[in-house]
C-alpha positions in Angstrom: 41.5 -42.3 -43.1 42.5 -41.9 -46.7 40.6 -39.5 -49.3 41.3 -38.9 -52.9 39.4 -36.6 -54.4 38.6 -38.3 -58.0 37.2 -35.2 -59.5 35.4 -31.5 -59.1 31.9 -33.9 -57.6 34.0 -37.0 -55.9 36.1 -38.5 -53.6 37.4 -42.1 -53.1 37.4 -43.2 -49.3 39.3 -45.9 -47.4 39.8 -46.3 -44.0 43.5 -47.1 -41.9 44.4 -48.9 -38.6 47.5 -48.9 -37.4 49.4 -46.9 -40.4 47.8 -49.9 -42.8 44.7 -49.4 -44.8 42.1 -51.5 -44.3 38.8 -52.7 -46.4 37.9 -51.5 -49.7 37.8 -47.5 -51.1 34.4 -46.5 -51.2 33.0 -43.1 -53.3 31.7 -40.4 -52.2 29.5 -37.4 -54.8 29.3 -34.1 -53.9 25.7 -33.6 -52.8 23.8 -31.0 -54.4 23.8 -27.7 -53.6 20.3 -27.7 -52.2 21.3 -30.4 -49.3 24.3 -27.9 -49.3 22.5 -25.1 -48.4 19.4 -26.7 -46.4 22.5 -28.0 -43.9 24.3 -25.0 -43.7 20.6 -23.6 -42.6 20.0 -25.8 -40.0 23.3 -25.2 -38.9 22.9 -21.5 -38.9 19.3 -22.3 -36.3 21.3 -24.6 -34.3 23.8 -22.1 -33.8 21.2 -19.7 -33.5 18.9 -21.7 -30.9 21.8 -22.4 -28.5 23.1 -18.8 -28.7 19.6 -17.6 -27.4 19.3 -20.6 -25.0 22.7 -19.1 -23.8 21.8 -15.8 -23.4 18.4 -16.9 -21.7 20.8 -18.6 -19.2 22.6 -15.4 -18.8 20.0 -12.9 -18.7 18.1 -15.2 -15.8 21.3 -16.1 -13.5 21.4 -12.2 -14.1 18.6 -11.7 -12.7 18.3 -14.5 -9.8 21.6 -12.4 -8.3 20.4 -9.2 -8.4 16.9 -10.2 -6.8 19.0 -12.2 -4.3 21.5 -9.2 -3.5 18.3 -6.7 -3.7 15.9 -8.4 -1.2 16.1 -8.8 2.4 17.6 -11.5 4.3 14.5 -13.8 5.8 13.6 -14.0 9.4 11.6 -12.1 11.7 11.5 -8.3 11.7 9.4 -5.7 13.7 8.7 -2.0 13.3 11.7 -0.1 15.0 10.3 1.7 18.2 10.0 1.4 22.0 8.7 -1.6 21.4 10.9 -2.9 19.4 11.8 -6.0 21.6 8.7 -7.0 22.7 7.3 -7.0 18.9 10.5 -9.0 18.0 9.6 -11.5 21.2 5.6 -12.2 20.2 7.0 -12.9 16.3 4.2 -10.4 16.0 5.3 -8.1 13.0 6.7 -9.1 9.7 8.3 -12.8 9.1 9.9 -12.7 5.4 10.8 -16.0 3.8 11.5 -15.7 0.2 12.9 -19.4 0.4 9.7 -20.6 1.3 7.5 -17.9 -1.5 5.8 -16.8 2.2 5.6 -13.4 3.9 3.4 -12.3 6.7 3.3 -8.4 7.7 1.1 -7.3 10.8 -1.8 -7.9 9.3 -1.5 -10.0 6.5 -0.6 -13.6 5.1 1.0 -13.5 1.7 1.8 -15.9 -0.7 4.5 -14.7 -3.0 3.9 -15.4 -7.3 6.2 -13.3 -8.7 9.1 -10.8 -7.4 11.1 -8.5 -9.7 13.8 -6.0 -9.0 13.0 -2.4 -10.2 16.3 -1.0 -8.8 19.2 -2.3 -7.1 17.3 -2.1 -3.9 13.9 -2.5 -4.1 12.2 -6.0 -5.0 8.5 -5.6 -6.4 5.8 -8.1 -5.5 3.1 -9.9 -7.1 1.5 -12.0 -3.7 -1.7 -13.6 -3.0 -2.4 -11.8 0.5 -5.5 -12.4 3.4 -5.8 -10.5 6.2 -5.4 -12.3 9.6 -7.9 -13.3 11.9 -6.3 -11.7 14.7 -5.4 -8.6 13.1 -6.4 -5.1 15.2 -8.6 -2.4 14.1 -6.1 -0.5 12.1 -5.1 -3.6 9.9 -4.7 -2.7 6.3 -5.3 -5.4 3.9 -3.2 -5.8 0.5 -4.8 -5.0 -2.5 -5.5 -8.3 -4.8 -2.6 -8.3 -7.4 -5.4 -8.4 -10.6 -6.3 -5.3 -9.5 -2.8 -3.2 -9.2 -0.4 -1.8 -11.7 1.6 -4.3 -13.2 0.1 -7.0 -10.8 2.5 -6.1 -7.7 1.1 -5.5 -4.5 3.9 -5.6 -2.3 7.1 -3.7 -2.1 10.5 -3.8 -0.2 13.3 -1.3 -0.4 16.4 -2.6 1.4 18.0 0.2 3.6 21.0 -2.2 4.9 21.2 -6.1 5.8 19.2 -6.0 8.8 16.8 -2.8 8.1 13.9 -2.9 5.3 11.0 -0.4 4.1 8.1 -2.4 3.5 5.0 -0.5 1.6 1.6 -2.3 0.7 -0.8 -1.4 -1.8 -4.4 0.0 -0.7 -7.0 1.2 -2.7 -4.6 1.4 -5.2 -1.6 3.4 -3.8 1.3 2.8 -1.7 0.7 3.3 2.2 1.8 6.2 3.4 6.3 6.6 3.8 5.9 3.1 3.9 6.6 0.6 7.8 10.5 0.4 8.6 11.6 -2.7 9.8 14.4 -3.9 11.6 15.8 -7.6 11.9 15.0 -9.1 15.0 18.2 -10.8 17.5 19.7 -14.0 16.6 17.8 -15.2 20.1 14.2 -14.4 18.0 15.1 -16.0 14.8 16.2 -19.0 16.8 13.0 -18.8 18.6 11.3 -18.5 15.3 12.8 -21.5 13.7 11.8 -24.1 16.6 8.7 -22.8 16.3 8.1 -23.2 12.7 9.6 -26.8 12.8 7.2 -27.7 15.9 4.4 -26.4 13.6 5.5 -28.2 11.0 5.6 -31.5 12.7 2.1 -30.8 14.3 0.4 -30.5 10.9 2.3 -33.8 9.6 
């Protein structure tokens, strides 16, 4: 492309192919400085839009690894105790599945809404909780979320990669130090899974 600038407001264009030029010049004027500065404006927002779009993208891949490194792997877990094994056989206790938004604790079935980490160990919980049918006479049930601080009802603070401190909120506090669980043998979670999938195909 060949431009000549005529004068301080225009400029003569013609275009080249192959080293030649090719079709008539054609002018150009200096638009005025209005245009000028309504497109260096939108510009400016462009730049300005994709910069926050960026840093949205940032902050929330931020945010996705920390609660992935901060919560607790899923499977089955049961309170540690002499009866460890035999609450990790009945896949009585605790099942967490943050894949699947689900957990369910001794007593309770809880759809997950919302989690958020408050430190680099501990995941907060906004869930949607019922207490089980078959749940004994000590069963705590979780407090609705529209009724807690914040709207979090559940909490987990992860001691190591197979051991977990789970806390429910009743009558508006935490439970007590909270139930320590422990992750159940590959032989349970294997268990687990075959079972899940047969229940899955049953309801289908």
């Amino acid at each position: 492309m060949f431009i000549k600038q005529l004068d301080a407001a225009a400029i003569s264009v013609q275009k080249s192919l192959n080293g030649k030029l090719k079709d008539p010049p054609w002018r150009a004027a200096y638009c005025p400085l209005s245009t000028q500065r309504a497109l260096a404006e939108a510009r400016l927002r462009a730049e300005a839009e994709a910069n926050q779009k960026a840093e949205e993208a940032k902050r929330k891949a931020e945010e996705e690894l920390a609660l992935k490194s901060a919560h607790p792997q899923d499977g089955v877990y049961a309170a540690l105790g002499a009866d460890f094994e035999d609450r990790c056989a009945k896949l009585s206790d605790t099942v967490v599945a943050f894949a699947k938004k689900s957990i369910v604790t001794a007593s309770n079935k809880c759809d997950i809404r919302r989690m958020r980490v408050q430190l680099p160990d501990t995941v907060r919980i906004n869930a949607t909780c019922t207490l089980q049918a078959a749940s004994g006479p000590d069963a705590v049930s979780v407090q609705d979320p529209s009724t807690t601080p914040d709207r979090e009802n559940l909490m987990f603070k992860k001691i190591d990669d197979k051991t977990v401190v789970l806390w429910i909120i009743k009558d508006g506090r935490f439970t007590g130090d909270g139930r320590k669980l422990s992750y159940c043998s590959d032989q349970v979670q294997r268990a687990y899974a075959v079972q899940h999938r047969a229940g899955k195909q049953t309801r289908n």
